[in-house]
N, C-alpha and C positions, 0 to 999 in steps of 0.2 A: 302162471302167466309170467311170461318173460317182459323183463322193462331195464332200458337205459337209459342213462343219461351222461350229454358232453359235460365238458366243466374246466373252465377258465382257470389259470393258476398261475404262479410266477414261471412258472419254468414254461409254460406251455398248455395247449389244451390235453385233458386228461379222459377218458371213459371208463363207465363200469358197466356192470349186466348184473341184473340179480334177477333169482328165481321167486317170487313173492318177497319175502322179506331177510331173502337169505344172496348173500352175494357169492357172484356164482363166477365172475370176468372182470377182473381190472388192465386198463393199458394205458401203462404210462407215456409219458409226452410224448413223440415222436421227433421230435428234437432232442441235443443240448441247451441245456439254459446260456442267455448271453445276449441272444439276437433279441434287437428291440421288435416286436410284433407289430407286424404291419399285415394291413388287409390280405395282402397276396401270401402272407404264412402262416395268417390264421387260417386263411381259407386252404391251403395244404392240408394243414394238420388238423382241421376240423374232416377234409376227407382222406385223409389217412387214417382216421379212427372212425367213420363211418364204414368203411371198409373192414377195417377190422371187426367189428359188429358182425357186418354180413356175414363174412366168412365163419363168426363164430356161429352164426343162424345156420348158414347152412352144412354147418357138420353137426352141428346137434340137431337138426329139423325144426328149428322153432324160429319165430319171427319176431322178433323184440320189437316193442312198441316205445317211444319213446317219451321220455318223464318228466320232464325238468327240474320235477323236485324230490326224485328220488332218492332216498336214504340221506336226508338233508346231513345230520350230523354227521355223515362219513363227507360229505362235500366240505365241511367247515374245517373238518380234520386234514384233510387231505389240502387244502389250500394251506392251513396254519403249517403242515408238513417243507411242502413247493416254499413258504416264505420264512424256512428256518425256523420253526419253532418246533419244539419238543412235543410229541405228540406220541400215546402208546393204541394203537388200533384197537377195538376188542368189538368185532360185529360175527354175528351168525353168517359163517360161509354154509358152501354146498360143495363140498369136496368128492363128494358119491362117483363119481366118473373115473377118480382116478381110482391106482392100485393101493391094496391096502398099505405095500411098503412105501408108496409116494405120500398116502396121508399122515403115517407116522413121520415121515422126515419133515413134512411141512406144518404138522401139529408143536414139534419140537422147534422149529424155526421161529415160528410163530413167539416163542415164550424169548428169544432173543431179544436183551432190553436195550433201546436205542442209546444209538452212538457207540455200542460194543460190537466186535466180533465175536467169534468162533469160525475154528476149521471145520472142516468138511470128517476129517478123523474126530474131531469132538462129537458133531451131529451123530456121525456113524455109533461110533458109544453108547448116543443117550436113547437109539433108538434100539439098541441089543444087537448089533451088528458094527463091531467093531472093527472088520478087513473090507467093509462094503466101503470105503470112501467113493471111488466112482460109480457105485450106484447112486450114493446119498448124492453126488452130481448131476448125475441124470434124472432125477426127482427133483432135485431143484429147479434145472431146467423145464420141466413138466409144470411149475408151478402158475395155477392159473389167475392168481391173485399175488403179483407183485406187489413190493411196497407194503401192503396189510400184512404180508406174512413175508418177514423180509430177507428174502433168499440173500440180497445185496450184502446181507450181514456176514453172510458165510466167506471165508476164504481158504488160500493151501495156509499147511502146519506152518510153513516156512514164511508165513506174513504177505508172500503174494496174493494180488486178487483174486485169480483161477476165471473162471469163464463166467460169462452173463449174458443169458437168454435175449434181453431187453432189448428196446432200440437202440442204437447206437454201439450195442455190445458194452465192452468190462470199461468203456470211456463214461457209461451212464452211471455204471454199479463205484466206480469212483469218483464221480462227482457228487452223487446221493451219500456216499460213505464223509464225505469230505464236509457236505452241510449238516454233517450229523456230528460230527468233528466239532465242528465250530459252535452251535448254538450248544452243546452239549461241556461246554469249559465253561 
């Protein structure tokens, strides 16, 4: 059985999807953080992540039913996350969909400890493919659980950000890097 749930947080409203008790879809805000929340942007971004839902329903055939209190402890985390606080994820996903080079790149990601990077040539290393850097990019991108498995963490050798899937694009994956910054000194 498929189930989500919305989820209020400082940055924005947030959604997940998990398969019983394994998370299977996270989507981050559909904003930047900043704009004070007013009825007319919650109501956006609450349908802007309904929609995302659907769509994830209708490419895997299943209809998510909605939860409120699903995965309570990943919602406490995920908030203390949005409000700057230090937080290390560690839930049962459902990665089965992807390829198996996409779950080694995102298994490896995963072990990435907040408020550090790594390049995209480090990933590629640890996962035994050391020339693959734009693949280990294109599997980042693939990743269907932002944030829990923090592709954001990844960047090029040369200290730049490199690309991000997310909303907002590499403006998100640098502003999440930057609260990770801060609460992390």
């Amino acid at each position: 059985m498929y189930t989500y749930r919305l989820l209020e947080t400082d940055w924005g409203i947030v959604a997940y999807v998990a398969q019983d008790d394994k998370l299977v879809r996270f989507f981050l805000p559909s904003d930047l953080p900043g704009l004070p929340m007013t009825k007319t942007r919650e109501k956006r971004q609450i349908s802007t992540q309904i929609a995302a839902i659907n769509g994830f329903g209708r490419q895997h055939k299943v209809f998510p039913e909605h939860d409120p209190d699903l995965l309570p402890r990943l919602a406490d985390q995920v908030r203390y996350y949005f409000a700057g606080k230090q937080v290390r994820f560690e839930f049962k996903v459902n990665l089965s969909k992807l390829t198996p080079f996409t779950r080694k790149v995102l298994e490896a990601t995963a072990k990435i400890p907040y408020g550090q990077t790594v390049s995209y040539q480090a990933v590629a290393k640890r996962v035994g493919a050391a020339q693959a850097c734009r693949a280990v990019g294109q599997a980042l991108g693939a990743n269907p659980i932002p944030l829990v498995i923090p592709c954001h963490r990844v960047v090029r050798r040369n200290g730049r950000f490199g690309g991000f899937t997310g909303p907002c694009g590499v403006a998100m994956k640098i502003r999440m890097l930057e609260l990770e910054k801060r609460s992390h000194e």
